[in-house]
C-alpha positions as CSV (number, residue, x, y, z in Angstrom):
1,X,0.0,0.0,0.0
2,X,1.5,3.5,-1.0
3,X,0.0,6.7,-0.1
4,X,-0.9,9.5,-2.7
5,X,2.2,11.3,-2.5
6,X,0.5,14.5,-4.4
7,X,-1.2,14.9,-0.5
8,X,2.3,15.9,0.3
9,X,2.7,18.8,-1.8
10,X,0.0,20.5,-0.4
11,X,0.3,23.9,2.1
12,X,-0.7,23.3,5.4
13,X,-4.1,25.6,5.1
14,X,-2.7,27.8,8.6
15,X,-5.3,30.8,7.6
16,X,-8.5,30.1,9.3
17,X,-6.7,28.2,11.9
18,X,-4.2,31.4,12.4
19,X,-7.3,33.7,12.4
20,X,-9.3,31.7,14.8
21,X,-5.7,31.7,17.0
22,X,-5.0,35.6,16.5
23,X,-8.6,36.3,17.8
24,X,-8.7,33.6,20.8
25,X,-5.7,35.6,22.0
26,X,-6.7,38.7,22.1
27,X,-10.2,38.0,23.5
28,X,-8.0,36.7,26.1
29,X,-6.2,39.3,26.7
30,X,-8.9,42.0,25.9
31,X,-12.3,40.3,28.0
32,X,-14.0,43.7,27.4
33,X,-13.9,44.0,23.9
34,X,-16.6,43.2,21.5
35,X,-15.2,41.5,18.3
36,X,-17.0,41.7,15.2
37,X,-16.2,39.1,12.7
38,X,-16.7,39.7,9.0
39,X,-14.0,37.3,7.8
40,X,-15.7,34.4,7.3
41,X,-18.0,33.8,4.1
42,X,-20.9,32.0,6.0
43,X,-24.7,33.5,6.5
44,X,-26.1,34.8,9.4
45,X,-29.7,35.1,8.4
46,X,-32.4,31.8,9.1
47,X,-33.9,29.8,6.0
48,X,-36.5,31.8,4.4
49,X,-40.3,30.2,5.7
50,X,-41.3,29.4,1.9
51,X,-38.2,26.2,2.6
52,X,-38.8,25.6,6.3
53,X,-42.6,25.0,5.1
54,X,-41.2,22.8,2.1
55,X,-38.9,21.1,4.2
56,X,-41.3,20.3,7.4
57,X,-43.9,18.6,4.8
58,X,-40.9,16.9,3.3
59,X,-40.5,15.4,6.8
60,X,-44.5,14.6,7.5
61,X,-44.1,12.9,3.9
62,X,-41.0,10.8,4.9
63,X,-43.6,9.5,7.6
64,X,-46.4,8.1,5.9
65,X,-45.7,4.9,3.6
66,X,-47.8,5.8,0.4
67,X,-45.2,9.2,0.6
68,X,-41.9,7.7,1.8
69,X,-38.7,8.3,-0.8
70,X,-35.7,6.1,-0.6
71,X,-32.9,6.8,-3.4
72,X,-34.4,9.0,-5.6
73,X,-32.6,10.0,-9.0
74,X,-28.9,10.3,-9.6
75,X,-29.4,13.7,-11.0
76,X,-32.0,15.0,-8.4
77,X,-35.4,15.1,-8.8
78,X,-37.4,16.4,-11.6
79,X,-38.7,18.8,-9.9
80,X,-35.8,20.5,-8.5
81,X,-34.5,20.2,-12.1
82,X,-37.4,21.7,-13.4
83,X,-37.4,24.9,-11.3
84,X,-33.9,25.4,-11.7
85,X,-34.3,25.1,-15.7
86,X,-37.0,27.6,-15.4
87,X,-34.9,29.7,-13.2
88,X,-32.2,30.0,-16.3
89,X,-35.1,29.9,-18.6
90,X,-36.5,32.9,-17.0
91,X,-33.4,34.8,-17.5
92,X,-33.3,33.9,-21.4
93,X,-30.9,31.3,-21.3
94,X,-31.8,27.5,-22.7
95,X,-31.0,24.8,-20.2
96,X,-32.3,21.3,-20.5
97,X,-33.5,19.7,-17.4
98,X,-31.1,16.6,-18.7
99,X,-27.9,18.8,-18.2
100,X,-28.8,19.5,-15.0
101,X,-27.2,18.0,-11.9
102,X,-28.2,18.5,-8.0
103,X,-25.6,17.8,-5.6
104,X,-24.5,19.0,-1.9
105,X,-22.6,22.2,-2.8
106,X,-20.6,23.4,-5.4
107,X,-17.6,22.7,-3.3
108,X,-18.2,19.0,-3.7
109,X,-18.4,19.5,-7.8
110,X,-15.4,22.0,-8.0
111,X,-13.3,19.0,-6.3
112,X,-15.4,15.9,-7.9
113,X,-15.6,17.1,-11.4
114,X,-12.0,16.7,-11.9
115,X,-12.6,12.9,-11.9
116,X,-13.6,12.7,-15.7
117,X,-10.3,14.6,-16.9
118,X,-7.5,13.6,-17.3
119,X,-4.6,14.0,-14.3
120,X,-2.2,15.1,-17.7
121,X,-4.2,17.9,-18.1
122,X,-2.4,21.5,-17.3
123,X,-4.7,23.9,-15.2
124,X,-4.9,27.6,-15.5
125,X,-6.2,29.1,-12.1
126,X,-6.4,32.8,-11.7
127,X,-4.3,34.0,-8.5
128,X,-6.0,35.1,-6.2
129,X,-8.1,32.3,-5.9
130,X,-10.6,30.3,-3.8
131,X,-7.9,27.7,-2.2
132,X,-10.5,24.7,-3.2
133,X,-9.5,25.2,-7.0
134,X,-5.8,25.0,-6.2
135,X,-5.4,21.9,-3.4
136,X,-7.9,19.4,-5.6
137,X,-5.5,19.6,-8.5
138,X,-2.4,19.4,-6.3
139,X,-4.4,16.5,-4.8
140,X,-4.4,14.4,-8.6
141,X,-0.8,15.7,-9.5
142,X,-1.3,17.8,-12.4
143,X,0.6,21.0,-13.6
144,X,-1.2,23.9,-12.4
145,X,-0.2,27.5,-14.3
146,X,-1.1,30.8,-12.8
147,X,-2.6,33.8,-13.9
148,X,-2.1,37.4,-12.4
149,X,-4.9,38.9,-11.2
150,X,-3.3,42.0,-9.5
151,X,-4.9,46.5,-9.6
152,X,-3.5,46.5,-12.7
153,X,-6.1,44.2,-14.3
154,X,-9.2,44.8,-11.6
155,X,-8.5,41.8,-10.5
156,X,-10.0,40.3,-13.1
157,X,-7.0,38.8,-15.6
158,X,-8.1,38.1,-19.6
159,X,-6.4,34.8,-21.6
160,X,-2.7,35.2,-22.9
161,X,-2.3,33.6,-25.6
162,X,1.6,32.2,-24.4
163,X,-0.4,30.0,-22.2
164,X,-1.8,27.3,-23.3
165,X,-4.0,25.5,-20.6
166,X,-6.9,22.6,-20.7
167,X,-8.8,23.3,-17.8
168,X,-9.7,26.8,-17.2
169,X,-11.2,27.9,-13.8
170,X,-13.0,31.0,-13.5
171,X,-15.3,32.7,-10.4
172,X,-17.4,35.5,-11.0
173,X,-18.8,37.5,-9.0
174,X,-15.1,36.3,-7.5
175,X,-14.1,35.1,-4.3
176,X,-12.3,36.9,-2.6
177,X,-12.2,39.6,-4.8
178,X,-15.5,40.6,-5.4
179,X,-14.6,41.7,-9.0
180,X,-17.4,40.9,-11.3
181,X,-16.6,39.8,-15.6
182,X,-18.5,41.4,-17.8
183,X,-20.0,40.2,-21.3
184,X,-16.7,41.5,-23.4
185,X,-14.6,39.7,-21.0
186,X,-15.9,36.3,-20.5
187,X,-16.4,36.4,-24.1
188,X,-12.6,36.5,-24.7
189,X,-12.2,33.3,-22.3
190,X,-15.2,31.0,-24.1
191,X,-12.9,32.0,-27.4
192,X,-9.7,31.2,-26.3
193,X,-11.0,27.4,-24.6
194,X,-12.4,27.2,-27.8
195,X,-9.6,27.5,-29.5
196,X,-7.3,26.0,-27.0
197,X,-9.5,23.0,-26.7
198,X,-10.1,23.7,-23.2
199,X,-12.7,23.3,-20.4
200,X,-14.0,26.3,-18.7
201,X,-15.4,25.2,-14.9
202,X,-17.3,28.7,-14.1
203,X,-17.8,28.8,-10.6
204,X,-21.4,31.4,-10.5
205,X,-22.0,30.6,-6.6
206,X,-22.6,34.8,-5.7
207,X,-24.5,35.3,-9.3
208,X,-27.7,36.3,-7.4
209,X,-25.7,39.4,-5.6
210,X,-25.2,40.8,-9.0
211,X,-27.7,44.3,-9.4
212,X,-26.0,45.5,-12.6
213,X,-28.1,44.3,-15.7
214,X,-25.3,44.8,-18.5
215,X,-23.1,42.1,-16.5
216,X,-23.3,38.4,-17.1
217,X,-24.8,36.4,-14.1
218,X,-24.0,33.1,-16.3
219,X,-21.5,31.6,-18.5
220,X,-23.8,30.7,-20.7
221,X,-24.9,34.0,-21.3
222,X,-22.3,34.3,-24.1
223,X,-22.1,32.6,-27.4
224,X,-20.3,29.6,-27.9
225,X,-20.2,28.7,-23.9
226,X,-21.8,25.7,-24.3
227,X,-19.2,24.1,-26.3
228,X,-16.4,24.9,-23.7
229,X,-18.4,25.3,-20.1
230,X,-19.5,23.5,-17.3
231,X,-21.1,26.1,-14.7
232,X,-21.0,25.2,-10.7
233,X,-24.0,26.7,-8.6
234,X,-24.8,27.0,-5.2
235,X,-27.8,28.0,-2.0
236,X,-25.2,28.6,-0.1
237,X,-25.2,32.3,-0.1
238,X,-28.2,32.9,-2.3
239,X,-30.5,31.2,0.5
240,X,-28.3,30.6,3.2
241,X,-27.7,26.4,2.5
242,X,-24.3,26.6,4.2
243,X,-25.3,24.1,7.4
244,X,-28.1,22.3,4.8
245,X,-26.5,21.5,1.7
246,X,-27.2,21.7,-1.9
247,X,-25.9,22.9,-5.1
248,X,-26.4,22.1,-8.7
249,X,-24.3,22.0,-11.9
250,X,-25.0,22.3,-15.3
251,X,-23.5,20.3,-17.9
252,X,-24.6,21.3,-21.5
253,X,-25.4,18.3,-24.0
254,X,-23.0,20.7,-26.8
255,X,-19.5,20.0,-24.1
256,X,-17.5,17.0,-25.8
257,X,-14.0,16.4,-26.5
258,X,-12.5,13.8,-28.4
259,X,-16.2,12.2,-29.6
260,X,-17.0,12.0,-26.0
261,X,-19.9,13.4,-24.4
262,X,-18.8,15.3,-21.1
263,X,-22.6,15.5,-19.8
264,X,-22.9,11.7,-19.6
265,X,-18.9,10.9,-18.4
266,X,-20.4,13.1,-15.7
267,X,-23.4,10.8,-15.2
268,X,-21.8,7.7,-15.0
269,X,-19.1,8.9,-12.3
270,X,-22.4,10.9,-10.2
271,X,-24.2,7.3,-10.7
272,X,-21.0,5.3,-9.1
273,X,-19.9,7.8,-6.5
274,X,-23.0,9.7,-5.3
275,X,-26.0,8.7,-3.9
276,X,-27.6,12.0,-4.2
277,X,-28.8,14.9,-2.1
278,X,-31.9,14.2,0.1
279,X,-35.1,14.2,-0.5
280,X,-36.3,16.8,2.3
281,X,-33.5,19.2,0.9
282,X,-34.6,19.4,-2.8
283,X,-37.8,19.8,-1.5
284,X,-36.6,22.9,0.3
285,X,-34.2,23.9,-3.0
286,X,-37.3,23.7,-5.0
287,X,-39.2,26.5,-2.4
288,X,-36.3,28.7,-3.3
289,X,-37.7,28.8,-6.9
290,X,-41.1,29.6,-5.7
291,X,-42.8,33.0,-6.1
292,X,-43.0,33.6,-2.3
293,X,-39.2,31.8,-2.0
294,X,-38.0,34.3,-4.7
295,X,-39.5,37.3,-3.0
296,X,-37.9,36.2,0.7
297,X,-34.4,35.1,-0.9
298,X,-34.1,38.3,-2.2
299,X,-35.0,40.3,1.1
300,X,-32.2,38.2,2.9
301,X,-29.7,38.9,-0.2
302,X,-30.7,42.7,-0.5
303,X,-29.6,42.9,3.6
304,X,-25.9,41.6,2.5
305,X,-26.0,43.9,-0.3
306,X,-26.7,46.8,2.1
307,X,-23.8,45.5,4.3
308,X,-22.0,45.7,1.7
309,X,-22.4,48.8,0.5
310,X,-22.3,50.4,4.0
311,X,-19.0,48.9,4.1
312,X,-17.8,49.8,0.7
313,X,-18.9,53.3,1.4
314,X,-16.7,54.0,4.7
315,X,-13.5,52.2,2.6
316,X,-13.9,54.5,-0.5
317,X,-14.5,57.8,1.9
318,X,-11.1,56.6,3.8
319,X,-9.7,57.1,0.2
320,X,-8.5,53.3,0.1
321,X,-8.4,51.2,-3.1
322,X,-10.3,48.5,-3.4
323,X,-12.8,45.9,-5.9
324,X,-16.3,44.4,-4.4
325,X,-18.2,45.4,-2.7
326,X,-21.1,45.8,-5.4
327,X,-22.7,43.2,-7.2
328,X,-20.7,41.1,-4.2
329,X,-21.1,40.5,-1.1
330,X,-16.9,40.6,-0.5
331,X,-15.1,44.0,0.0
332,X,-11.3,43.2,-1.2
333,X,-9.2,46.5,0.2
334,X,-5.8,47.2,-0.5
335,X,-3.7,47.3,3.1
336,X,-2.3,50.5,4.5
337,X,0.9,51.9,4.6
338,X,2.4,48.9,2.7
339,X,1.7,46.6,5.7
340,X,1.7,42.9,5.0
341,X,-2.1,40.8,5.2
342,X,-1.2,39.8,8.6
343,X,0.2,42.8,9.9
344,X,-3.0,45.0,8.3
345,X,-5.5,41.7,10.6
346,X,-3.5,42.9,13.5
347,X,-3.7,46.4,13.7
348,X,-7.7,46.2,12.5
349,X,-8.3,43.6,15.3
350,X,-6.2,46.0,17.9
351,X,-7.7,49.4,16.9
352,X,-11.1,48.6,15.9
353,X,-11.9,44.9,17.2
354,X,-12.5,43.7,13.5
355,X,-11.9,40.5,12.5
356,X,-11.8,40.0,8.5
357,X,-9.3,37.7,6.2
358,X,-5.4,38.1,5.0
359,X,-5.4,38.2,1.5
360,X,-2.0,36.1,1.2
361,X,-4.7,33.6,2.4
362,X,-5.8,33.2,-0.9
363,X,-2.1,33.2,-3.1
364,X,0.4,35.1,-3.9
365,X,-1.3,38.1,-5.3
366,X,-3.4,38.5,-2.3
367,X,-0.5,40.1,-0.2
368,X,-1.2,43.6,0.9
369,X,-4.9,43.1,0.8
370,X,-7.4,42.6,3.0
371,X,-11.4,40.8,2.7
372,X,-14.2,41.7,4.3
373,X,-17.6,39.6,4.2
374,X,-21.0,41.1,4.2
375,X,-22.8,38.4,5.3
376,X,-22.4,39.5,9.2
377,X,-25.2,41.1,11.2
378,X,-26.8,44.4,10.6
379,X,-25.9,46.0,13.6
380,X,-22.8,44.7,13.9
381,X,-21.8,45.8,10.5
382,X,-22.8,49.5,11.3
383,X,-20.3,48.9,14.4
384,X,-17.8,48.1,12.1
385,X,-18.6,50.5,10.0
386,X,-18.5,53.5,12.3
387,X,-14.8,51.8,14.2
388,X,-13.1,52.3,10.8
389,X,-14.7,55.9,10.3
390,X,-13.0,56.4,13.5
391,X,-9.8,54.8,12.2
């Protein structure tokens, strides 16, 4: 027996740990002092009642032997399916049902997905990044290239055409930048995988916090996408699933390479490793999609929105650079006085008892800058707010 020696290559993930650490201490050391926390990316508000209702009489079914579910389909549910068809549907974009795919969080798929390509395949990952994208291909071994994302740029880097690269990964509205693509943009990438024979996986978990019509809230918004895209989707933050559990992806029936069809390699690994997500949760998933779970998602996303506009607005009156912060609920500031990400967490956690996220957390390129979440509590983010005023 040998162990995957690729496991060994990986960083010891110290940030959250280090965070957790840093603020243990000086809670410690400080008994009086009321910490706010906007570092982490989870929700604060409850389920909306339109899935609490769903997901109670999902419960009362599970109890009665003419309504009882055991496995249900390796895709999800038609139902589930169906709303979230209509969902893009609604929006103007075609999506079968069949390309459809419920699962427990686009976490899971970033990571799984990798199972149907090859582990010879090089990776293009944007840096900054969300760390997942990074460790599951360090994980399988394969050659992982980088792309700046840096002021210069917005954060938000376009293809070179010196790189040449088979899987592509892209986040937009990103994390933890907050920088959002627009149509010109993502347009460029769809061409160059095109040409390049590349995968795009387009990770669209924050596309609900997007206000501004012109800009993309989908890959397959532009032309051609469906020959080169596979796009990763979430509850998590667009109604709160982080402690329930449920995501979807969409695989178009147009993605093959080499004669085969991507949509049903997908299939047959989903069909082998993955039982599916539970009944009473794609009952509440489905809710989302209702009329009265449209109108109560969107109360709980406008309330991050206006955290993170509060926020936004005390960082651009300080004069500070920085992207997010509209159209995402993540403010991504540049540090002050050239102080490192750790250095710019301790003297916000000394002077104004805020607790937010390094940016050299999240790669190289994330030195000298700082992110701050909106999904914290109203009050507490006018706190925060008026402790940086005071900065």
């Amino acid at each position: 027996m040998k162990i995957n020696s690729n496991y060994f290559n990986l960083k010891e993930s110290y940030l959250f740990a280090n965070i957790a650490k840093k603020t243990t201490e000086f809670s410690k050391s400080h008994p009086d002092a009321d910490i706010i926390k906007l570092g982490i990316g989870d929700v604060t508000l409850p389920l909306c009642s339109a899935v609490i209702n769903a997901m109670q009489n999902a419960v009362l079914e599970m109890s009665q032997k003419d309504t009882f579910k055991g496995y249900g389909p390796y895709q999800g549910y038609d139902f589930l399916r169906d709303s979230i068809k209509k969902y893009y549907n609604d929006r103007k974009i075609e999506i079968d049902a069949d390309e459809i795919f419920v699962s427990d969080g686009s976490k899971s798929d970033v990571a799984n997905i990798l199972d149907i390509f090859s582990k010879e395949n090089t990776v293009l990952i944007p840096d900054p990044v969300y760390p997942v994208y990074v460790d599951t291909n360090v994980m399988d071994g394969r050659k992982i290239q980088y792309i700046n994302a840096n002021k210069d740029n917005g954060f938000l880097p376009l293809p070179d055409e010196n790189i040449k690269a088979d899987i592509i990964y892209l986040c937009s509205p990103n994390n933890p930048t907050g920088a959002v693509y627009n149509h010109e943009q993502l347009k460029k990438w769809v061409d160059y995988a095109i040409e390049n024979k590349a995968v795009i996986l387009f990770d669209a978990a924050y596309e609900a916090f997007i206000e501004d019509k012109s800009l993309p809230r989908s890959i397959f918004e532009i032309k051609g996408a469906k020959k080169c895209a596979i796009e990763l989707c979430s509850f998590s933050k667009t109604a709160g699933f982080t402690g329930v559990r449920c995501g979807y992806t969409v695989v178009p029936m147009d993605l093959e390479f080499d004669g085969a069809s991507i949509n049903k390699l997908w299939f047959r690994r989903q069909s082998t490793k993955f039982n599916g997500v539970s009944y009473i949760v794609q009952k509440g998933a489905s809710a989302v999609f209702s009329k009265e779970g449209i109108t109560q998602i969107t109360e709980n996303i406008n309330y991050y929105k206006d955290n993170a506009k509060l926020i936004a607005k005390a960082v651009k009156d300080k004069g500070i650079y920085f992207t997010g912060g509209e159209n995402s609920p993540y403010i991504w500031m540049k540090c002050q006085d050239k102080m490192t990400s750790w250095d710019f967490f301790d003297y916000l956690l000394e002077k104004t008892h805020i607790v937010g996220t390094p940016g050299s957390g999240f790669g190289k390129n994330g030195e000298g800058f700082f992110r701050v979440t909106a999904f914290g509590d109203r009050d507490n983010t006018l706190k925060a707010v008026e402790r940086l005023k005071r900065l």
